[in-house]
MMTF fields as JSON, N, C-alpha, C and O atoms, coordinates in Angstrom:
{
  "mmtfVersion": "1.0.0",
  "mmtfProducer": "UNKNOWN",
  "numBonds": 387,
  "numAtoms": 388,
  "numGroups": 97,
  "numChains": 1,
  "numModels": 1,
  "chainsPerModel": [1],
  "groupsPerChain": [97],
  "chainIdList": ["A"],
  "bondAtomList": [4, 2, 8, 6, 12, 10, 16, 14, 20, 18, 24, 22, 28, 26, 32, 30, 36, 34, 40, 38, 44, 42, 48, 46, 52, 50, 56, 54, 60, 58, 64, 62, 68, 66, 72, 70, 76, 74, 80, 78, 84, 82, 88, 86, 92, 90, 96, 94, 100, 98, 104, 102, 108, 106, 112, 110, 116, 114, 120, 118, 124, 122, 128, 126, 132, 130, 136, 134, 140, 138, 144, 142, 148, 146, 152, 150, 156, 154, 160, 158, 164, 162, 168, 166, 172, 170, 176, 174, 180, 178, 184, 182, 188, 186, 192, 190, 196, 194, 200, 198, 204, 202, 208, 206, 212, 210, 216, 214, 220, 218, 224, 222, 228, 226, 232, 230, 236, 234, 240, 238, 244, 242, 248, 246, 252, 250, 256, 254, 260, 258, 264, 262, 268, 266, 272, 270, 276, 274, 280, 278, 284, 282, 288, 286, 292, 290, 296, 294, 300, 298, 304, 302, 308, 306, 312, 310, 316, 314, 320, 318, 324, 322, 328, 326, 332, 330, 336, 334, 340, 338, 344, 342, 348, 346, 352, 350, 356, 354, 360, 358, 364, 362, 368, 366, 372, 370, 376, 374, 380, 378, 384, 382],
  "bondOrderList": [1, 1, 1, 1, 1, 1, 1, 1, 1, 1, 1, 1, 1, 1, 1, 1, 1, 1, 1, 1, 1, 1, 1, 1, 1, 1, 1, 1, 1, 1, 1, 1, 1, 1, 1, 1, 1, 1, 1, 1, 1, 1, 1, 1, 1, 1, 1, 1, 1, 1, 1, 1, 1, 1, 1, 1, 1, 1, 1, 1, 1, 1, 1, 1, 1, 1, 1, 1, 1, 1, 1, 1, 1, 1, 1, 1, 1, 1, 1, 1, 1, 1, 1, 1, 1, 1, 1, 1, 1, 1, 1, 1, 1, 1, 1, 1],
  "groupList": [{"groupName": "UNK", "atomNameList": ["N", "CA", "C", "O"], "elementList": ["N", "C", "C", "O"], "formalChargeList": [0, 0, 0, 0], "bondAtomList": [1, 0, 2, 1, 3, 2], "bondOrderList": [1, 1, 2], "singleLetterCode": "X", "chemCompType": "L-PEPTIDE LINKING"}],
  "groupTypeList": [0, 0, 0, 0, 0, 0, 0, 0, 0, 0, 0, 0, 0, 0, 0, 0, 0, 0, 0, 0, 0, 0, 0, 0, 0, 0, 0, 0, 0, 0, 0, 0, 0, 0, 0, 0, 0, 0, 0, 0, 0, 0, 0, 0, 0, 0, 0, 0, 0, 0, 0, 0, 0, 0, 0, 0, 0, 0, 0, 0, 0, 0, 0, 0, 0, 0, 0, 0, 0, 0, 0, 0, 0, 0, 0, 0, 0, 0, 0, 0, 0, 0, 0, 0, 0, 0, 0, 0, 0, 0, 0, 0, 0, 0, 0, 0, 0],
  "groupIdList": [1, 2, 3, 4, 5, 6, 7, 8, 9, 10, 11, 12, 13, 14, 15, 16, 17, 18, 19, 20, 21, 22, 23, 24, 25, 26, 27, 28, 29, 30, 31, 32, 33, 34, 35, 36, 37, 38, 39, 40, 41, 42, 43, 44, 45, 46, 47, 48, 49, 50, 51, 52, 53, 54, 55, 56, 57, 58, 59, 60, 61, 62, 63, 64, 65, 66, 67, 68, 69, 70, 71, 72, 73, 74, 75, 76, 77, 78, 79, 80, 81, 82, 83, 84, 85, 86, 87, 88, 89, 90, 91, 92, 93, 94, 95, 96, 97],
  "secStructList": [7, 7, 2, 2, 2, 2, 2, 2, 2, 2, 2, 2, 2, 2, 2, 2, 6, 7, 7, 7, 2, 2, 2, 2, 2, 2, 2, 2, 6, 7, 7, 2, 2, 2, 2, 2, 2, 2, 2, 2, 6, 1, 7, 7, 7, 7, 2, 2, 2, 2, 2, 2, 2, 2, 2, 2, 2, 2, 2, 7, 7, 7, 7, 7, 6, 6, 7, 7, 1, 6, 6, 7, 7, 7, 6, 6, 6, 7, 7, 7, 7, 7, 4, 4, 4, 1, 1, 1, 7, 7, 6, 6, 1, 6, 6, 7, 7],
  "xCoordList": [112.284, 112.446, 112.867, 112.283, 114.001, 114.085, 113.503, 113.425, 113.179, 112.884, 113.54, 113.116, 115.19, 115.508, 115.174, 115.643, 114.63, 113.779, 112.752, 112.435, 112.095, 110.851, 110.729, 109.791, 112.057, 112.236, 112.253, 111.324, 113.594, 113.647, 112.61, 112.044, 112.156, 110.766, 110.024, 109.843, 109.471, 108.657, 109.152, 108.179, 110.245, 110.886, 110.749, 110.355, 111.382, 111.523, 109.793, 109.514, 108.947, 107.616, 107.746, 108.109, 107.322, 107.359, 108.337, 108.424, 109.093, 109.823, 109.609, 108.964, 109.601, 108.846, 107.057, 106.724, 106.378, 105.42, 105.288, 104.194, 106.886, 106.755, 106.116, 105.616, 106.167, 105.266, 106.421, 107.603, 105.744, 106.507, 106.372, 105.305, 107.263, 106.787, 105.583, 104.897, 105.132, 103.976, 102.583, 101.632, 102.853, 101.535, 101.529, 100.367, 102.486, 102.2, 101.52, 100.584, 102.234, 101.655, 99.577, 98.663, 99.487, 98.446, 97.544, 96.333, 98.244, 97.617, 97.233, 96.24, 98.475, 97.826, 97.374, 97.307, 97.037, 96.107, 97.378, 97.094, 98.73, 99.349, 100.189, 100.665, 100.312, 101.152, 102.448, 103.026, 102.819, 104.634, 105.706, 106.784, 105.329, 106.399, 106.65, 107.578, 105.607, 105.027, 105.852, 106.607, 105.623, 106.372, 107.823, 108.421, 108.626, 109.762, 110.364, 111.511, 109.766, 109.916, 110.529, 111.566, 109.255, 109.297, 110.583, 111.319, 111.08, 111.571, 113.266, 114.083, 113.564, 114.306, 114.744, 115.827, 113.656, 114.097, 114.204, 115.109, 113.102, 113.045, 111.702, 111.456, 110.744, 109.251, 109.38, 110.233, 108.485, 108.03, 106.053, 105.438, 105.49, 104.387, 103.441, 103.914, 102.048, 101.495, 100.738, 100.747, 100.175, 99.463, 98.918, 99.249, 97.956, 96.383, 97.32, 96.851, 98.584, 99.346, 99.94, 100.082, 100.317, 101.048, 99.619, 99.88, 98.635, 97.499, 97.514, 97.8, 97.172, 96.833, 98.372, 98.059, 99.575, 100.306, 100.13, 99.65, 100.129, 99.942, 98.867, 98.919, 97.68, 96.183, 97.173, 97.532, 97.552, 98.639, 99.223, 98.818, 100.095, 101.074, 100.531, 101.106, 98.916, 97.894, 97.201, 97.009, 96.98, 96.238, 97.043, 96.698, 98.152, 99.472, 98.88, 97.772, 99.449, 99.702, 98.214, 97.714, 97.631, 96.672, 96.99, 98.084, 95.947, 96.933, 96.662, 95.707, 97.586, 97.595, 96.776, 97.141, 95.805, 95.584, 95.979, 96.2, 96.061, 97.071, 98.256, 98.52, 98.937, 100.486, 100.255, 99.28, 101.678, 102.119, 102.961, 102.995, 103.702, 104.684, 104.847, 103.799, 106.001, 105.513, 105.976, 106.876, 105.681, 105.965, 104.463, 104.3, 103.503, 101.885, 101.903, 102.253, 101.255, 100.727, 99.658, 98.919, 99.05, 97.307, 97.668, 98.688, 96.131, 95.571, 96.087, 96.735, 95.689, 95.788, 97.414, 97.551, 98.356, 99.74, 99.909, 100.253, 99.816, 100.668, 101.217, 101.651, 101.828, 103.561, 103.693, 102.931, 104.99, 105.639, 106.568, 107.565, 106.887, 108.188, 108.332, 107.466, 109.596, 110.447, 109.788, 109.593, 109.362, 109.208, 110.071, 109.61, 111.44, 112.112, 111.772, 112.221, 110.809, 110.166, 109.551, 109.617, 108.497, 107.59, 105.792, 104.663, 106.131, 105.621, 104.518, 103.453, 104.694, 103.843, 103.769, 104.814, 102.192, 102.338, 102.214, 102.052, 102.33, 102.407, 100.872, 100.158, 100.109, 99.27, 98.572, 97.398, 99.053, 98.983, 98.358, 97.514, 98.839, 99.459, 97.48, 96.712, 97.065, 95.716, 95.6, 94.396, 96.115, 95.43, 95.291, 94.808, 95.641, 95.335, 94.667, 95.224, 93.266, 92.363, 91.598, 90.642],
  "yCoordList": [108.949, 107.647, 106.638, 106.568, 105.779, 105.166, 103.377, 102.721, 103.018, 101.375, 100.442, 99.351, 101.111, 100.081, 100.564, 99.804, 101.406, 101.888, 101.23, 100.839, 101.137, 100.606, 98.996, 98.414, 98.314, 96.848, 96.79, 96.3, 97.41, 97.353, 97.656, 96.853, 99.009, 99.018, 97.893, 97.438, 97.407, 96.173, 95.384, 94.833, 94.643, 93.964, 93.927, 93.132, 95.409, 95.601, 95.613, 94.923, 96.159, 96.103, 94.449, 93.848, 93.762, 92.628, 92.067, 91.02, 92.016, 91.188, 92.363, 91.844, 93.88, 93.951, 93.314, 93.131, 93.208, 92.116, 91.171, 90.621, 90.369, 89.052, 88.199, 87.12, 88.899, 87.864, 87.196, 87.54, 85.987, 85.206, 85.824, 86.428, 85.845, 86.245, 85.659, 86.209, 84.441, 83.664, 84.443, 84.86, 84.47, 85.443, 86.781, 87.158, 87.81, 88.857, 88.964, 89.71, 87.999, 88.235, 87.551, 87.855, 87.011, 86.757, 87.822, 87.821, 88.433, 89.655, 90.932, 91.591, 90.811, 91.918, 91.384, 92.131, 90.207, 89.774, 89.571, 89.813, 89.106, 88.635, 87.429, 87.048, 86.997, 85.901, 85.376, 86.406, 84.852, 84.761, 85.125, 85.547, 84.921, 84.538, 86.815, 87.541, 87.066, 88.735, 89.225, 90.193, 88.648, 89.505, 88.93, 90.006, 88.148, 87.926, 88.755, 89.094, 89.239, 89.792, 91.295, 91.955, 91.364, 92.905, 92.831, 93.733, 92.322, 92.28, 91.985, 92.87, 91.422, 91.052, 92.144, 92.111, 93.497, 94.029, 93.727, 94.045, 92.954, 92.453, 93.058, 93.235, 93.384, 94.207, 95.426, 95.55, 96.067, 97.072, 97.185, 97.293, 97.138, 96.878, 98.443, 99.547, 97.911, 98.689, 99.763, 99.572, 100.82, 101.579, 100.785, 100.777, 99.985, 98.911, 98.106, 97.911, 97.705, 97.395, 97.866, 97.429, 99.19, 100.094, 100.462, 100.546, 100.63, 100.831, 99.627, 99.87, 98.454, 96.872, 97.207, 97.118, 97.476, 97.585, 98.468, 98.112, 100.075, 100.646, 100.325, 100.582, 99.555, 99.617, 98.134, 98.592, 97.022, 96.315, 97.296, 97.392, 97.925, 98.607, 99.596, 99.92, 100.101, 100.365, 99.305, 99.509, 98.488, 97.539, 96.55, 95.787, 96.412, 95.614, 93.742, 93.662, 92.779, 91.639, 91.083, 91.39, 89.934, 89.217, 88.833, 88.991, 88.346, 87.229, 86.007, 85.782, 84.873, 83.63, 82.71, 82.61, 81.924, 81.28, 80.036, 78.987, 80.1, 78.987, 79.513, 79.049, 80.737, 80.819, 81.536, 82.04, 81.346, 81.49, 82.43, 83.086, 82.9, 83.762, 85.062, 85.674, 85.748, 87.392, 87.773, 88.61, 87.458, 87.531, 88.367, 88.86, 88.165, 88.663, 89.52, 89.846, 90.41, 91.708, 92.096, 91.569, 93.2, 92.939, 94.381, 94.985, 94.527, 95.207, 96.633, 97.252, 97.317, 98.162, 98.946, 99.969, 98.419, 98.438, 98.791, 99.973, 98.119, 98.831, 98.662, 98.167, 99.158, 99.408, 100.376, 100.485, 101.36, 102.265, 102.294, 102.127, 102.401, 102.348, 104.485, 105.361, 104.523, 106.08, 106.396, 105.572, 107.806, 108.633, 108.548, 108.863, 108.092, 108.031, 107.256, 107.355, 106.296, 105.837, 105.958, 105.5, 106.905, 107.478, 106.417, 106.872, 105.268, 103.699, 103.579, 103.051, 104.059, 103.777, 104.945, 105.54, 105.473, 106.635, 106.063, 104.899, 107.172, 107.131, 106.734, 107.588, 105.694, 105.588, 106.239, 105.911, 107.038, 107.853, 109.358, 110.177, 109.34, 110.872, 111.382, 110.702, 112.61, 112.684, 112.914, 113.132, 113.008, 112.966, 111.679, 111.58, 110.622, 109.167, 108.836, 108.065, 109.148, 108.437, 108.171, 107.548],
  "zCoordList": [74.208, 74.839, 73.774, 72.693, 74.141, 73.135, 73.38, 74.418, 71.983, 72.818, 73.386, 73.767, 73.483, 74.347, 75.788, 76.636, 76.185, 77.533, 77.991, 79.115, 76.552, 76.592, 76.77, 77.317, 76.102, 76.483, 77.697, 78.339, 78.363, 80.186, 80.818, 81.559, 80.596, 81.137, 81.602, 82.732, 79.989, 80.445, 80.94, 81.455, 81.323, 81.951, 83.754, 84.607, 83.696, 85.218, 85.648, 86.629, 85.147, 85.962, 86.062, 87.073, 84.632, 85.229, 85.856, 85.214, 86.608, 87.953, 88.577, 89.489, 88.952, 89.8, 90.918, 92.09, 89.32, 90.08, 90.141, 90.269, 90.037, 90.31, 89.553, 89.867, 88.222, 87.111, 86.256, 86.265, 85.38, 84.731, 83.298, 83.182, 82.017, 80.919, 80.579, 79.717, 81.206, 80.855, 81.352, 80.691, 82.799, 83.42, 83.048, 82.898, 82.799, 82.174, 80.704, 80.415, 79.774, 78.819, 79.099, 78.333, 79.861, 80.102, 80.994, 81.214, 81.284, 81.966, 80.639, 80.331, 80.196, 78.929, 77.766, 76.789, 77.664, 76.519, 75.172, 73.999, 75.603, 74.393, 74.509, 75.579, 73.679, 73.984, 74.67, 75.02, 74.852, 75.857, 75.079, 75.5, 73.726, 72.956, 72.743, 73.099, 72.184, 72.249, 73.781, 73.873, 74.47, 75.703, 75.257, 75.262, 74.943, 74.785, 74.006, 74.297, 72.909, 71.669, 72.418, 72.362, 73.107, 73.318, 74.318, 73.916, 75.199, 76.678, 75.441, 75.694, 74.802, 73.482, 72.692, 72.106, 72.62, 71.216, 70.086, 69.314, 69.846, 68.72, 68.105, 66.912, 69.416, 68.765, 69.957, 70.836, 69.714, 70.761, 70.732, 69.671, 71.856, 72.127, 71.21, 70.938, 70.96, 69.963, 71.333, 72.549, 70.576, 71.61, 72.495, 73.681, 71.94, 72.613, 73.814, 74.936, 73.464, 74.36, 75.584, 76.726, 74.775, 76.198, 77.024, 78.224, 76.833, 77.336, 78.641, 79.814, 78.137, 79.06, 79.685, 80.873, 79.707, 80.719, 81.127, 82.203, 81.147, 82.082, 83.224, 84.427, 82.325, 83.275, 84.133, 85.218, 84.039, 84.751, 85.782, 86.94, 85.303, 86.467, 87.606, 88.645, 87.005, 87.937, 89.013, 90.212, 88.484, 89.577, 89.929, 90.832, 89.328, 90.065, 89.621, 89.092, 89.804, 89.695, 90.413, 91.495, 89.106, 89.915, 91.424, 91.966, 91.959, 92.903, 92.54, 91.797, 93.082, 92.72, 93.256, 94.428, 93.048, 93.815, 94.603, 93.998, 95.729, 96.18, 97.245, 98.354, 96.479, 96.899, 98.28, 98.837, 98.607, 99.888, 100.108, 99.067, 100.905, 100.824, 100.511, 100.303, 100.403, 100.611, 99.182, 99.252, 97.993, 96.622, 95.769, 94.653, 97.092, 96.262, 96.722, 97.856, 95.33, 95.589, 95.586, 94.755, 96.505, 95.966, 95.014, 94.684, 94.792, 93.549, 93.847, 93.003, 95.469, 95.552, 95.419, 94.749, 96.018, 95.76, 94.724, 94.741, 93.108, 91.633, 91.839, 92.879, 90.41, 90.186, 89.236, 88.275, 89.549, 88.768, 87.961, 88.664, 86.927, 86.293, 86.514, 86.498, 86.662, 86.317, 85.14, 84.246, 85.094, 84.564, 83.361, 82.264, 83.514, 82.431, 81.433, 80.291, 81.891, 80.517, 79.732, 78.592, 80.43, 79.486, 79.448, 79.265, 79.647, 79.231, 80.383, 80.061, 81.799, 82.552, 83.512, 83.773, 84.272, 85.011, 86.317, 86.682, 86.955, 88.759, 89.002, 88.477, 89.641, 89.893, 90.987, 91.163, 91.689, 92.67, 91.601, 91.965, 90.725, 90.233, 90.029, 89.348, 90.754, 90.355, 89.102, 88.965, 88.052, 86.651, 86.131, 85.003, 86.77, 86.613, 87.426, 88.207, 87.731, 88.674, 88.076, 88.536]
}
């Protein structure tokens, strides 16, 4: 896998769940500027990292409080990135339960 996989990767989950670089990186415990980096190619996320996104792409996008509209996801839903990444698993898949 190479990291420019791993940039898109993180990318596509986040706008798959409709997160901002701001709320993701707040979801995995790093800064905005850290998700830019990574989403950039300029860094690539450390183990402790790919960890807090996968456990992300398992329980899918907080919800917001407040919002409206069909943009929220609950917990149970997730998200997957392809196999081709390597970066995140099938939350379905029984060796991830």
């Amino acid at each position: 896998m190479s990291d420019e996989n791993v940039n898109r990767s993180i990318r596509e989950l986040r706008l798959r769940l409709g997160m901002t670089q701001e709320e993701f990186a707040h979801a995995v415990a790093v800064t905005f500027s850290t998700v830019n980096r990574w989403e950039n190619g300029h860094a690539k996320p450390s183990k402790l990292a790919r960890r807090a996104i996968e456990a992300l792409a398992r329980r899918g996008a907080p919800r917001r409080e407040g919002s409206s509209g069909g943009t929220e996801r609950h917990a149970s839903e997730g998200a997957s990135l392809g196999s081709e990444s390597g970066l995140v698993m099938d939350a379905h898949h029984p060796d991830h339960q």
